[in-house]
Every structure is written in C-alpha cells, then in structure tokens.
N, C-alpha and C positions, 0 to 999 in steps of 0.2 A: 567673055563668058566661057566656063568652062564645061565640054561636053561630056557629058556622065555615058559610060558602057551598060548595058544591060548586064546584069548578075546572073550570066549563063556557065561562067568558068568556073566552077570551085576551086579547082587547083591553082588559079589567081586570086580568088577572092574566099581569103582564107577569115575568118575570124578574131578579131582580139582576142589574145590570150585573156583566161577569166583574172577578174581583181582589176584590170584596165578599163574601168566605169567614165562615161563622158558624159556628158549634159545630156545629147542627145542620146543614150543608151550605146550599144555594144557596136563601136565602127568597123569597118569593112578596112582591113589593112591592104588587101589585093597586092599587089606588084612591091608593096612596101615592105614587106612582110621578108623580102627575098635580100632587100639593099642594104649593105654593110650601112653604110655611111647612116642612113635612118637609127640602127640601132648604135651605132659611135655616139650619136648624137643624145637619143634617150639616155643611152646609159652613162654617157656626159651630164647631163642635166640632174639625172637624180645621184650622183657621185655629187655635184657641188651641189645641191640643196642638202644632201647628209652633212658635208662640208661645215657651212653655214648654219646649220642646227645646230650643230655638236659645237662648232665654235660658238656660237651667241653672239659675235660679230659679223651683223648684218652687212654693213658696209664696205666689209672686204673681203671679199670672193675669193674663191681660189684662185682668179688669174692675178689678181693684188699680191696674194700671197706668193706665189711663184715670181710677180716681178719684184719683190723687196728679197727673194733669195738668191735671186743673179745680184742683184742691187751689193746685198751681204759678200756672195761669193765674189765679183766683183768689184771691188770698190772703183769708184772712179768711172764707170760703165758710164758711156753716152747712151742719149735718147732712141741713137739709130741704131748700136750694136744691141741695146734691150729691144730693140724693136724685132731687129730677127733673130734673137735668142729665143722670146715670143713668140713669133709669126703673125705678129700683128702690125698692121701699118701704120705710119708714122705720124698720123692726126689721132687715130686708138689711143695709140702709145703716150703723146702730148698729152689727153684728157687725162689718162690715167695717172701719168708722172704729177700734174696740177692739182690731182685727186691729194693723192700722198702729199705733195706738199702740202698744200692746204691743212691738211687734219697736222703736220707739223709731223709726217712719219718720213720724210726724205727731205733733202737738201739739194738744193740746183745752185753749181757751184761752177763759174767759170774755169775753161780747162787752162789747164798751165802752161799746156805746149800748143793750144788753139783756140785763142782768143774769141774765136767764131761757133767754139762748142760749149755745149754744158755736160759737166759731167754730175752723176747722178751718188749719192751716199745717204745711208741711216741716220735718222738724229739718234741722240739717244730715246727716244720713245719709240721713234721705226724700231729700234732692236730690241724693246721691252715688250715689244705690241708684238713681231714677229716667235720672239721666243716664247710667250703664249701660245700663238696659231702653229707654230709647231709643233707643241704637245700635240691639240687637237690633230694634227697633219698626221702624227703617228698613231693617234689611236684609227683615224680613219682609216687609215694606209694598213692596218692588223684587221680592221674589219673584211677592205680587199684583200683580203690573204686568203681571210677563210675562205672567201667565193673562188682563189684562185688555185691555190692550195699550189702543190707541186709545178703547175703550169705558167706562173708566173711570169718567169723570167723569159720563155717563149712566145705568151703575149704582148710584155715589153717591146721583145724584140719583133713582132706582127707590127706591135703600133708604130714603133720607130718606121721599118719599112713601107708602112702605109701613110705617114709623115714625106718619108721621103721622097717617096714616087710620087704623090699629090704635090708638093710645089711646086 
C-alpha cells in the first residue's frame, strides 16, 4: 500500500495544468510536475497517438516505423544491431520483427556470412507501407516544428544527451 502525504505543501503539490480532465476530476501532480522523464513520457505518448491518427494505421506505431527505417537504411540489419539502434531488448525486438513478418512487411533471411543470424529486409510491401507512413512521418515531424520552431535542433541535441547519459 501506498502512503499518501497530507496536502500541506503547495509548492509540491501543484495542480494539473487546465484541459488535463481524469475520471476522477483535476489530479494533484505534486513532485511529478518537477521530473523531466514524467513529461518525456507524456509528451511521448501524445506525439505517437498524433502519429497514429494522422497515419490511420493503427498497427504500426512509430516504433514499427522507426524499425523498418533502420530496416531501409540498413539492409541486412540483424535482430541484435535493430535492437540497439532501438534501445529495446532483444525479446521487444523478436515480437516486433514477427509482427512485420507476419503482416508480410520484412523478411528474415539467413545471414550469408553467419549461418546462426538472421538478417532482417523490406518486402516489397514493407517499402510501399513505409513510404506512406513517411508522408504522414513528415507532415507530423512539420507539426513538431511549429511547437519547436528555432529550437529545434538544440532539443535534438537535449534528447540525444539525455539518451545517452540514461543508458
């Protein structure tokens, strides 16, 4: 069980910003309100739900999308190198690759020079399906712009940094 604080501190327990409506009415962010990673996350989640709207393909997420573009830039990409080009581990990465195969958007193909790997490539529908989701990728990617405008390229570079010191 978790022990709840008395709502003595305002300067901890700050308010949901208005338009943030929850079942139970208006939550108390307190300490959350301060932590990058809380807001990474939000502002992760409604980034790929725009994603996902704008495309109309439900089934494949922006992180689908990003691994069939290593997949593209890549050809020949193992399971394990997509895995930390990603940052996702290597059962994630499995489901995901069996996903793509399955719907018949990648090929797992025995490696040439490692009989013990699979290397991963587009069928031709992987590159008909992705070259769609990368319109939508850009018109997204223009929407982030206006939110970012001039600053852009120094939140890149935030994120990459905060990428890098986290693993």
């Amino acid at each position: 069980m978790i022990a709840r604080r008395p709502a003595t501190d305002n300067a901890v327990r700050k308010k949901a910003r208005p338009g943030r409506r929850h079942a139970g009415g208006d939550l108390q962010l307190g300490q959350l309100e301060e932590f990058v990673g809380f807001h990474l996350r939000l502002a992760q989640d409604a980034s790929f739900r725009a994603f996902a709207g704008r495309s109309g393909i439900a089934h494949l997420k922006p992180g689908r999308f990003a691994a069939m573009m290593l997949i593209r830039n890549n050809p020949c990409i193992t399971q394990i190198e997509l895995s930390r080009a990603i940052g996702r581990d290597k059962s994630s990465v499995t489901s995901l690759v069996q996903e793509l195969n399955r719907r018949g958007l990648v090929a797992r193909v025995p490696s040439a020079n490692d009989g013990r790997s699979i290397t991963l490539t587009l069928t031709r529908s992987g590159e008909a399906t992705l070259d769609v989701l990368l319109v939508h990728a850009r018109q997204h990617e223009r929407q982030l712009d206006r939110v970012l405008g001039s600053r852009k390229a120094a939140f890149i570079a935030t994120l990459k940094k905060i990428a890098d010191t986290s693993a």
